[in-house]
C-alpha positions in Angstrom: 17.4 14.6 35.3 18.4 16.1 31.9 17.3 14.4 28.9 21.2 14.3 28.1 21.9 12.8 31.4 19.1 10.2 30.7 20.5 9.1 27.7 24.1 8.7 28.6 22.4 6.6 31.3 21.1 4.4 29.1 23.4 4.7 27.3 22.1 5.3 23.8 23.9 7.4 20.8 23.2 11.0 20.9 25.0 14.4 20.9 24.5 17.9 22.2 24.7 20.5 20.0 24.3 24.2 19.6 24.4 25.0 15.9 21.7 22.5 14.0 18.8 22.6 11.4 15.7 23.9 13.0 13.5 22.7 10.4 14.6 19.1 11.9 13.9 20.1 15.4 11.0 18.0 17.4 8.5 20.0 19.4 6.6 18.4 23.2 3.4 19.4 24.0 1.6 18.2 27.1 -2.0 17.0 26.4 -4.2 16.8 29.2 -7.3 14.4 29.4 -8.0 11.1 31.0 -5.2 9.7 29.5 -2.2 12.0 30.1 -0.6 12.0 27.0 2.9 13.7 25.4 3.3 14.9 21.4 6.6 14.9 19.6 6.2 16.9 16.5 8.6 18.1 13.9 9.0 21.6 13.5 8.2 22.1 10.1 5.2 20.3 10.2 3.7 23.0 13.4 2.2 25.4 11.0 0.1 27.5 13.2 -0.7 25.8 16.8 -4.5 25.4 16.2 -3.9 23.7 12.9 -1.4 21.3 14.6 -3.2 20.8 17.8 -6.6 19.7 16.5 -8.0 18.8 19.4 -10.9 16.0 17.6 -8.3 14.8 15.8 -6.3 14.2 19.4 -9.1 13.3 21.2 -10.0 10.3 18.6 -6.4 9.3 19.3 -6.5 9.6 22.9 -9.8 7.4 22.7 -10.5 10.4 24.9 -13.1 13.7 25.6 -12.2 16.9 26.4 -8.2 17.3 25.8 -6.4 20.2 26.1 -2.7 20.9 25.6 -0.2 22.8 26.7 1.2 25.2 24.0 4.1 26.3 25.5 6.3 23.2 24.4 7.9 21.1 27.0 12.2 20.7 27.4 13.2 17.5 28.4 10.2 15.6 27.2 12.0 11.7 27.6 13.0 12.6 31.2 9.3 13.7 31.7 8.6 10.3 30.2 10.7 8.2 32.6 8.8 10.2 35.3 6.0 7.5 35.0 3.3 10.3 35.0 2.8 10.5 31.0 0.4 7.8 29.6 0.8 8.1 25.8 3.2 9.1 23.9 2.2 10.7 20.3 5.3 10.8 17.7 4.7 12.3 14.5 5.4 9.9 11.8 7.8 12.3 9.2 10.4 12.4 12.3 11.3 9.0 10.1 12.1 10.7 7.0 14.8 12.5 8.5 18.7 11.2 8.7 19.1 12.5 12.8 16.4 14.7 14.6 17.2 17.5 17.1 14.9 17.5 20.7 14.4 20.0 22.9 16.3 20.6 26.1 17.8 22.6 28.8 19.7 26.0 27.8 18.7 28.5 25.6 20.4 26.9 22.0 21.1 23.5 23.1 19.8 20.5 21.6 20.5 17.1 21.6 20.9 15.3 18.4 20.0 11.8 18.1 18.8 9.7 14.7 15.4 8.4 14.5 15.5 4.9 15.2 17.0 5.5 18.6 14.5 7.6 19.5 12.1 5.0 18.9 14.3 2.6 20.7 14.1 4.9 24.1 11.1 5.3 24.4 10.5 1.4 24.0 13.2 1.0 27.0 11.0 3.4 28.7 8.1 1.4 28.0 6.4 3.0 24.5 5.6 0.6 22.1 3.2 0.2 19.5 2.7 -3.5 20.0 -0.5 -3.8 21.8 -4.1 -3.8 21.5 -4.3 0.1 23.1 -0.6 1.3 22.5 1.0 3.5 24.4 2.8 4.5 21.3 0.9 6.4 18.8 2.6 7.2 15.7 0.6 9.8 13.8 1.8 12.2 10.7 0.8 15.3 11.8 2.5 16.6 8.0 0.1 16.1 5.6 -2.0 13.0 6.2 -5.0 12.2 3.8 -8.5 12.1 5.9 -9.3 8.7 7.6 -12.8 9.3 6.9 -14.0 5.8 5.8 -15.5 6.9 2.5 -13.5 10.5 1.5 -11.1 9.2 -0.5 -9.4 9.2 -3.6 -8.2 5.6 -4.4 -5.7 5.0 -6.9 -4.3 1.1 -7.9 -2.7 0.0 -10.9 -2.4 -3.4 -12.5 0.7 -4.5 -15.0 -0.8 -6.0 -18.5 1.5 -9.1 -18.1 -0.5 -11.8 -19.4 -4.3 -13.5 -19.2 -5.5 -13.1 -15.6 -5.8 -15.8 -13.2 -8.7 -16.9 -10.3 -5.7 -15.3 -8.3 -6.0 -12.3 -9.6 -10.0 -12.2 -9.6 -10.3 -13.4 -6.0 -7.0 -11.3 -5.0 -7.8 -8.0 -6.3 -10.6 -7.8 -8.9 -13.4 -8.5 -6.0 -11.6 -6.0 -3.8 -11.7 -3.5 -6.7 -15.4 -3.7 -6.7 -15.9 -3.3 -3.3 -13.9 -0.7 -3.1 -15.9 1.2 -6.0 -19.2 0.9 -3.3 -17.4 2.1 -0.6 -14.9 5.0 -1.7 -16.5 8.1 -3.1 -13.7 8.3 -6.2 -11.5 5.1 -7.7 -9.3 5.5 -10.7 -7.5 2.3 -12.0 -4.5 2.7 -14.7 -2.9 -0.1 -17.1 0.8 0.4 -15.9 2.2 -0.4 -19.0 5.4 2.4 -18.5 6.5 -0.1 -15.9 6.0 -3.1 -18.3 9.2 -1.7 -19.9 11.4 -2.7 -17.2 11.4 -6.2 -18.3 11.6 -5.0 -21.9 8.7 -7.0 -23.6 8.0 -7.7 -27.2 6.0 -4.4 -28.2 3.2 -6.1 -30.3 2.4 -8.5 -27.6 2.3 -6.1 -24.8 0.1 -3.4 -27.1 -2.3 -7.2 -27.0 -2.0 -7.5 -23.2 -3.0 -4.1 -22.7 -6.4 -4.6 -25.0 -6.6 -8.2 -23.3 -6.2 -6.7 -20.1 -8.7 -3.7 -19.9 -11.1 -6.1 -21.5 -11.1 -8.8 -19.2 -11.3 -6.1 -16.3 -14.5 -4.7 -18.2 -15.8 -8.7 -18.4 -15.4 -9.0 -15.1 -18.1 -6.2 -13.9 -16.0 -3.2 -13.2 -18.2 0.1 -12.6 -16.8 2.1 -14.8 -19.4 4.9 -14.6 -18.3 4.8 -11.1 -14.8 4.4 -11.5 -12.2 5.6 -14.0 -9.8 3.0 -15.9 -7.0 5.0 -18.0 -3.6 3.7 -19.5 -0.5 5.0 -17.8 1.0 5.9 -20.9 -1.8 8.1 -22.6 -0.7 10.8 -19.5 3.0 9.3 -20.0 4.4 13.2 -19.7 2.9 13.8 -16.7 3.8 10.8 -14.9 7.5 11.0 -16.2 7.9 14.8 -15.2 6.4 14.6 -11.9 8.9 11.3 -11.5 12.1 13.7 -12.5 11.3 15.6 -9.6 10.4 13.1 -7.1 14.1 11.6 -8.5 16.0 14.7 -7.8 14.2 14.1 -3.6 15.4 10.5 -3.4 19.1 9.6 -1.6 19.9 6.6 -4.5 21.0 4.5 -1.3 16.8 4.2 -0.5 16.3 2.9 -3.8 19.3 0.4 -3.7 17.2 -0.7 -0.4 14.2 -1.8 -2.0 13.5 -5.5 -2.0 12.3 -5.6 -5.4 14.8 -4.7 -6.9 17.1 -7.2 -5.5 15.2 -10.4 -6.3 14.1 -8.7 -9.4 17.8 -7.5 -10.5 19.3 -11.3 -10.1 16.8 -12.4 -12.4 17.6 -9.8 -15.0 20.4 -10.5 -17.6 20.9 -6.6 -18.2 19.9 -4.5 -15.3 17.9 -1.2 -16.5 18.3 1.5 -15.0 14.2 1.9 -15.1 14.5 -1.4 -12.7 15.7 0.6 -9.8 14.1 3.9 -10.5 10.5 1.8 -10.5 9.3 3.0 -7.1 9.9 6.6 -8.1 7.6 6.7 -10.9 5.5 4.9 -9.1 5.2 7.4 -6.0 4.8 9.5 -9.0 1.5 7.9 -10.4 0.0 8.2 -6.9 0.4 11.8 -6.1 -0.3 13.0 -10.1 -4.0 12.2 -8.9 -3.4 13.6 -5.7 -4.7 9.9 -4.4 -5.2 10.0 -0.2 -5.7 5.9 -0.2 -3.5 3.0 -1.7 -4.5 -0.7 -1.8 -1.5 -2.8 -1.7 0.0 -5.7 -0.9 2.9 -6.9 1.1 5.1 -6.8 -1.9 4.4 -3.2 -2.9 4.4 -1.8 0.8 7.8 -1.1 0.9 7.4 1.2 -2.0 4.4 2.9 -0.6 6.5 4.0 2.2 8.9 5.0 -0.2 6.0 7.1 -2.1 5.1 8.5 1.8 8.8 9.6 2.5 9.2 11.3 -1.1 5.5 13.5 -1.0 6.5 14.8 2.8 10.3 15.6 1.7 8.3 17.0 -1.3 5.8 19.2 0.9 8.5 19.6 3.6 10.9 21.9 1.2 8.1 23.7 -1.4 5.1 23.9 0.7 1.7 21.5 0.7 0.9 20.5 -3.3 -0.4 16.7 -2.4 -1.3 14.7 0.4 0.5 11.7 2.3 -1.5 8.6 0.5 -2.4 6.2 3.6 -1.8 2.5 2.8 -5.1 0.2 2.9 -4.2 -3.6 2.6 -6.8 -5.0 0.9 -9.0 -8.5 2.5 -7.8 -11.2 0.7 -10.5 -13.6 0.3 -8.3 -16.4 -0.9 -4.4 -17.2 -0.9 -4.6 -18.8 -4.1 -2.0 -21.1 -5.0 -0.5 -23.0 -7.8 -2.4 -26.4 -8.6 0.7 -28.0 -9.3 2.8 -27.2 -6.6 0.7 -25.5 -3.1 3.3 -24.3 -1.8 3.7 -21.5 -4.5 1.6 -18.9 -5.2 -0.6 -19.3 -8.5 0.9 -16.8 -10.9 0.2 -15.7 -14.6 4.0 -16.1 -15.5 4.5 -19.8 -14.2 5.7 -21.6 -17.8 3.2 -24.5 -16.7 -0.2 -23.3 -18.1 -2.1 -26.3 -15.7 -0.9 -24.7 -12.7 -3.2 -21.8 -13.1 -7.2 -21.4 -14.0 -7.2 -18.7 -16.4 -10.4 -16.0 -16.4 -10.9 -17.4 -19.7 -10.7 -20.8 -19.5 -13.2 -23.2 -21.2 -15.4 -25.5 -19.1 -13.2 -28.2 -20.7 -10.0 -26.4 -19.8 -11.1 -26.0 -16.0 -12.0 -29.7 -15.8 -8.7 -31.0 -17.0 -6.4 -29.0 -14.7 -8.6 -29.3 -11.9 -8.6 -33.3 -12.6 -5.1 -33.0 -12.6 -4.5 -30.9 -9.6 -1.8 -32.2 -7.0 -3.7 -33.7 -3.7 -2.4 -35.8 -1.6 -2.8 -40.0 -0.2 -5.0 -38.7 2.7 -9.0 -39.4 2.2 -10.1 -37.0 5.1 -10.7 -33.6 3.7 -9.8 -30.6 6.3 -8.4 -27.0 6.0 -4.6 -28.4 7.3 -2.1 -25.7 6.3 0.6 -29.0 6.7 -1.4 -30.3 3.3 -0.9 -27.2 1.3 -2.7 -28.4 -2.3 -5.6 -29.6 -0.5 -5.6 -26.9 1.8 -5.8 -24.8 -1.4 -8.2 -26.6 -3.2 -10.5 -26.3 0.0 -10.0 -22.3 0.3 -11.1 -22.0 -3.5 -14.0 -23.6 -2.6 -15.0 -22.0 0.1 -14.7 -18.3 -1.3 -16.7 -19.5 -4.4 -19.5 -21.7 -2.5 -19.8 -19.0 0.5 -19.9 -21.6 3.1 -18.0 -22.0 6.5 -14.7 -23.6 6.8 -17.0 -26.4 9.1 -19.5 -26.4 6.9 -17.1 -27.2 4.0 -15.2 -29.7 5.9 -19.1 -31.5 7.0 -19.8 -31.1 3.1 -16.7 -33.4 2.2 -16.6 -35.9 5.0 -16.1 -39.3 3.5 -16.1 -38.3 0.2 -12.7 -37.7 -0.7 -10.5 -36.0 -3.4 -12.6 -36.7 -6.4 -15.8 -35.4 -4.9 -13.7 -32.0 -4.4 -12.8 -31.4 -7.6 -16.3 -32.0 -9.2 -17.5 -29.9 -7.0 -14.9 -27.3 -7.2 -14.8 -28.0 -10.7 -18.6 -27.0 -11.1 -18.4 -23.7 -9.3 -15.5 -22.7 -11.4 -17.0 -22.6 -14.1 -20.4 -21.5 -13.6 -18.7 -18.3 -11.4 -16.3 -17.7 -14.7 -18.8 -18.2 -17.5 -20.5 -14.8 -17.7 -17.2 -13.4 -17.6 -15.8 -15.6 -20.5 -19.0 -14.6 -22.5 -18.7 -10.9 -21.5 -15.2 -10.9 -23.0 -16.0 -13.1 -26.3 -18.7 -10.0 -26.7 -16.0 -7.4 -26.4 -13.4 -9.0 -29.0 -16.2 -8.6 -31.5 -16.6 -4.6 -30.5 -12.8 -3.4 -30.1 -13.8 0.1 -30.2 -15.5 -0.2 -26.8 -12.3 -0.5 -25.0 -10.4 2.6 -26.9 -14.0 4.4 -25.8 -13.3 2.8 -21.9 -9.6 3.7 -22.4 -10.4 7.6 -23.9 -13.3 8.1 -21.2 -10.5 7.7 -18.6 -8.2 9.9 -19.6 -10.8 12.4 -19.7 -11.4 11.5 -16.3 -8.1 12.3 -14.8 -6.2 14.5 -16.9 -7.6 17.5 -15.4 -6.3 16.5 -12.1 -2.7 15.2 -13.5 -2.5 18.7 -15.1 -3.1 20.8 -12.3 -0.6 18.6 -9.8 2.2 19.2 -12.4 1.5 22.9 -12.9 1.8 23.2 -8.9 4.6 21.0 -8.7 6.7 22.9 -11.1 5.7 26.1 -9.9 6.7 25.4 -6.3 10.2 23.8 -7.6 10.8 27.2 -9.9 10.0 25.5 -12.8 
């Protein structure tokens, strides 16, 4: 059976053509080892057939020792597939950059065009998914992938100056960030404060939230001889030429996609056009520092694809210049959420200051709002998602003291609410006081942070400079 007969079979949409785009044609090569295995790989991302074919690289993903391949290519790879004799399937992951993809099959010039997601969706009918433990499904990008060497990387995160941080912030990201310094041999950290400008704030106050920002970041025990903290503007040109580019890659109908910029745009009396280009200038500041690793949340992940899509389409037309930045998301140590309300997440921009514990909060400050936290009628203490504010309370408390969920819940037992908060209340503020009393030390030394801010720049420009001289070379610039 053809691969064209298979699919009109099942039938799923497809067409066979004779005149099509090579450089979107997918390649099959059998991989022999104890796991019989089959590769789908783009054509522009072949290169030569020992730099594709890697065989450690295969055998790590094969969980398997020695593999060897076949290098003639295989026609009619799906109908080999339904055979039942293929074990894995390997799809290289830039197949999903591209609007239809052309595979193999019989006849000299024939090829059968289908779009990506219904190739996916075959090979799931034939039984390749991604969905368990040991998937038979492995999607790979055999384009141009950073390492996955645990500590060779270059990791890059930015943080918006948008007002005083909270324990959400600290226990969200700012421990991570620290980690992450230990473990990664270089980390550079930027003040996005070009992306600030979307929501158009009052220039004298952000120019304060940047200062307030990068000082509260030093308070907090950054290793900044380890690490490199710059602001986003000081290297503005770069970011912003490198973004033209990437803007002239992007279809506008990904951007209208992003999620972002639908709840953000509703809440937006006038719409910038800055709004919608935000992901752009953000793949931007990524691949400036030709960055391998990412940390970021669910909310950013979308545009981090978006970043992926952009440096492949990028490398795809004008030849390697950066590296496909992997995603890490980072261990959250606590969900922290609102104190008045547990069901929302606690956030710097919530109008009700005693919903949040501020970095720099007094010890008076702390006590007050965590007095006047929400909790509920119940006595019994316990880590019941169903009883969101004590549930939250709890978690805080657990991060800060260390200890078990058990050995929490054994702590509390009989002693109710009140004994919580004092408690709670008592951590708090012995965890934030060297961090308050770093900070009161900067404000009296404001040159240290343009030294920090200067230092960084230093740091990175070298690297932003020679990414943009490539880029623009490459484009004919």
């Amino acid at each position: 059976m053809t691969d064209a007969a298979l699919l009109r079979e099942k039938k799923f949409p497809h067409n066979v053509v004779y005149e099509f785009d090579r450089s979107k044609q997918i390649r099959t090569f059998i991989l022999e080892s104890s796991h019989r295995a089959l590769i789908f790989v783009c054509e522009d991302n072949l290169g030569s057939e020992e730099a594709l074919l890697d065989l450690s690289v295969l055998e790590k993903l094969l969980e398997s020792s020695p593999v060897t391949y076949n290098p003639g290519g295989v026609v009619d790879a799906l109908s080999l597939v339904a055979k039942g004799n293929i074990e894995r399937v390997i799809l290289d992951e830039s197949v999903f950059d591209r609007d239809v993809v052309y595979l193999q099959t019989v006849g000299r010039n024939a090829a059968i065009e289908i779009r990506p997601d219904d190739l996916r969706k075959i090979l799931a009918d034939l039984g390749f998914d991604s969905e368990s433990d040991k998937p038979k499904l492995i999607s790979y990008d055999f384009g141009y992938a950073a390492s996955d060497d645990s500590s060779k990387h270059r990791v890059i995160s930015g943080i918006q100056p948008s007002g005083d941080m909270t324990l959400g912030n600290y226990l969200g990201a700012i421990i991570n960030w620290k980690k992450q310094i230990e473990k990664y041999d270089e980390n550079f950290f930027f003040l996005a404060d070009l992306h600030s400008l979307t929501v158009l704030p009052d220039p004298a106050d952000l120019r304060n939230r940047i200062r307030q920002t990068v000082m509260t970041l030093i308070a907090c025990g950054l290793d900044l001889e380890k690490a490199a903290l710059f602001r986003q503007s000081d290297l503005g040109g770069y970011h912003a030429e490198l973004a033209w580019v990437f803007s002239c890659l992007t279809p506008e109908g990904r951007l209208e996609q992003m999620t972002q910029f639908k709840d953000k745009a509703q809440k937006q009396q006038m719409v910038g056009a800055g709004l919608k280009t935000y992901p752009i200038l953000m793949a931007a500041d990524i691949s400036l520092y030709q960055a391998t690793l990412v940390p970021v949340g669910e909310d950013q992940r979308q545009h981090l694809e978006l970043c992926r899509e952009i440096v492949r389409r990028f490398n795809n037309r004008y030849g390697y210049t950066m590296p496909v930045p992997q995603p890490k998301v980072p261990e959250v140590l606590a969900r922290v959420m609102s104190l008045t309300d547990g069901t929302k997440k606690m956030s710097k921009s919530d109008e009700n200051r005693d919903s949040c514990i501020y970095l720099l909060d007094s010890p008076d400050e702390i006590n007050r709002k965590i007095k006047r936290a929400k909790t509920d009628p119940n006595p019994t203490l316990s880590f019941d998602e169903n009883r969101p504010e004590v549930f939250n309370l709890l978690s805080i408390y657990q991060v800060l003291s260390g200890k078990e969920k058990e050995a929490v819940e054994a702590n509390f037992e009989g002693k109710g609410a009140a004994a919580l908060k004092k408690e709670l209340t008592e951590l708090l503020v012995e965890d934030l006081k060297p961090i308050r009393e770093k900070y009161n030390e900067l404000t009296t030394n404001p040159s240290l942070v343009d030294a920090v801010l200067q230092k960084g720049k230093e740091r990175v420009e070298t690297i932003a400079k020679q990414t943009l001289a490539i880029a623009k070379q490459r484009v004919g610039l």
